[in-house]
BADRENLO-415772 format. One record per residue (C-alpha): x, y, z. Coordinates in steps of 0.25 Angstrom, whole numbers, plus 5000, padded with zeros to 4 digits. Layout:
<recs>
<rec px="X" py="Y" pz="Z"/>
...
</recs>
This chain:
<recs>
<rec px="5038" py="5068" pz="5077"/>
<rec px="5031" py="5058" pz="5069"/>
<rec px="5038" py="5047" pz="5061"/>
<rec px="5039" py="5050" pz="5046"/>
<rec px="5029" py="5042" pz="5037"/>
<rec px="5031" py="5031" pz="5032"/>
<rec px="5030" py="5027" pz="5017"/>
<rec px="5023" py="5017" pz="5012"/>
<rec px="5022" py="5022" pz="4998"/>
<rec px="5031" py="5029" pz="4988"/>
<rec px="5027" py="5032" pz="4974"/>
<rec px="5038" py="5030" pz="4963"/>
<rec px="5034" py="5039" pz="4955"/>
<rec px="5028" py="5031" pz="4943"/>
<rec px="5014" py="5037" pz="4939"/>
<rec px="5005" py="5025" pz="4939"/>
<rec px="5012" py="5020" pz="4954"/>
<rec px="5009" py="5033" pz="4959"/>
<rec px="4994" py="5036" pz="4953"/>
<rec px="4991" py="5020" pz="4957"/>
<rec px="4997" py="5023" pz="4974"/>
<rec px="4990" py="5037" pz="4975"/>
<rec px="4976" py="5030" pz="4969"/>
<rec px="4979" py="5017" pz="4982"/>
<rec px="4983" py="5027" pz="4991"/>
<rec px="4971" py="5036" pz="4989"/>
<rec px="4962" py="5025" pz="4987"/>
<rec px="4967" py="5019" pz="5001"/>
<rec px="4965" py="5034" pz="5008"/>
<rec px="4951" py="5032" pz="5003"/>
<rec px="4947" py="5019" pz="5010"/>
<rec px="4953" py="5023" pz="5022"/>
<rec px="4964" py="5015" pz="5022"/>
<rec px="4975" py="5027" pz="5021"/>
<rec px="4976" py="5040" pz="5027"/>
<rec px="4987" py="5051" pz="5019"/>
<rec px="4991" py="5065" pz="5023"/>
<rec px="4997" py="5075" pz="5016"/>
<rec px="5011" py="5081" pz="5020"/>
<rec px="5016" py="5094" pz="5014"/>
<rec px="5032" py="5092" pz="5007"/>
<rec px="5043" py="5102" pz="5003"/>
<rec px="5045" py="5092" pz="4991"/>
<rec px="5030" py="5093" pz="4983"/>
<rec px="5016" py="5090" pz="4987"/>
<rec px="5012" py="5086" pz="4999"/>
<rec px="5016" py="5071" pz="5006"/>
<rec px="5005" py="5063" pz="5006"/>
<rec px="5007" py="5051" pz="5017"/>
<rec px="4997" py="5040" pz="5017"/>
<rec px="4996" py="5029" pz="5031"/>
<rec px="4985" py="5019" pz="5034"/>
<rec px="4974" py="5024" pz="5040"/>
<rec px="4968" py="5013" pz="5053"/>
<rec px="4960" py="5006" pz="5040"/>
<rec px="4971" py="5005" pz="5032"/>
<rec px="4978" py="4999" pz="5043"/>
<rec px="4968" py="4988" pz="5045"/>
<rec px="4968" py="4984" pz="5029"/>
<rec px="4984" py="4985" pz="5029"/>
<rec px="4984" py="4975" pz="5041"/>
<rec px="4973" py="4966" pz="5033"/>
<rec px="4980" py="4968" pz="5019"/>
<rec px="4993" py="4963" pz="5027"/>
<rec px="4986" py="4952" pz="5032"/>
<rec px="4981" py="4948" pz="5020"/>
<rec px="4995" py="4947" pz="5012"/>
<rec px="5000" py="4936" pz="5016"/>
<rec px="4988" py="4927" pz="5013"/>
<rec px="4989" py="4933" pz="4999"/>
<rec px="5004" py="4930" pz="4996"/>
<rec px="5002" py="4916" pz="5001"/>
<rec px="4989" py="4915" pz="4993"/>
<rec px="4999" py="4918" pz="4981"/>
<rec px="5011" py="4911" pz="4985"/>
<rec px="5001" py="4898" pz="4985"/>
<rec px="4995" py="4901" pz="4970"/>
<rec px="5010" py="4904" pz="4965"/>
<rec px="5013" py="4890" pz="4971"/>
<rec px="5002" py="4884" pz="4968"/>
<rec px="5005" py="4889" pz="4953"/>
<rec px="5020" py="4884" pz="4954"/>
<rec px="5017" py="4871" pz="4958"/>
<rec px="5006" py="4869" pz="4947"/>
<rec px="5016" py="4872" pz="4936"/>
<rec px="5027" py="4865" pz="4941"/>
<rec px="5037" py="4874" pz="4945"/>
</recs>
């Protein structure tokens, strides 16, 4: 018995959030990054589940990476800003 999926996403159910996440997700199934498959529900249309494809691994792991250069990078401009105006 496989494990169940796990959710990464959830849509609250506010128009423009949804339209925006189905236009990344779909947009990150066409570079390859994502793979989705469609599972039939009781409850509606079908299930759609979306996980990282071996390339969409990769850029996670880089992305990941990445982060913390970026906050630091910030952190220093926001203190940078503090000490020129004094506080």
């Amino acid at each position: 018995m496989s494990a169940p999926p796990k959710v990464g996403f959830v849509s609250l159910g506010c128009p423009k959030a949804l339209v925006d996440s189905e236009r990344i997700l779909t947009r990150l199934r066409a570079e390859g990054f994502l793979k989705s498959r469609d599972v039939p529900s009781d409850a509606g249309p079908p299930r759609r589940y979306f996980s990282l494809t071996p390339r969409g691994k990769v850029r996670l792991a880089e992305m990941n990476a990445y982060w913390p250069m970026l906050t630091n990078a910030l952190e220093q401009l926001k203190s940078d800003k503090e000490k020129e105006s004094g506080s």
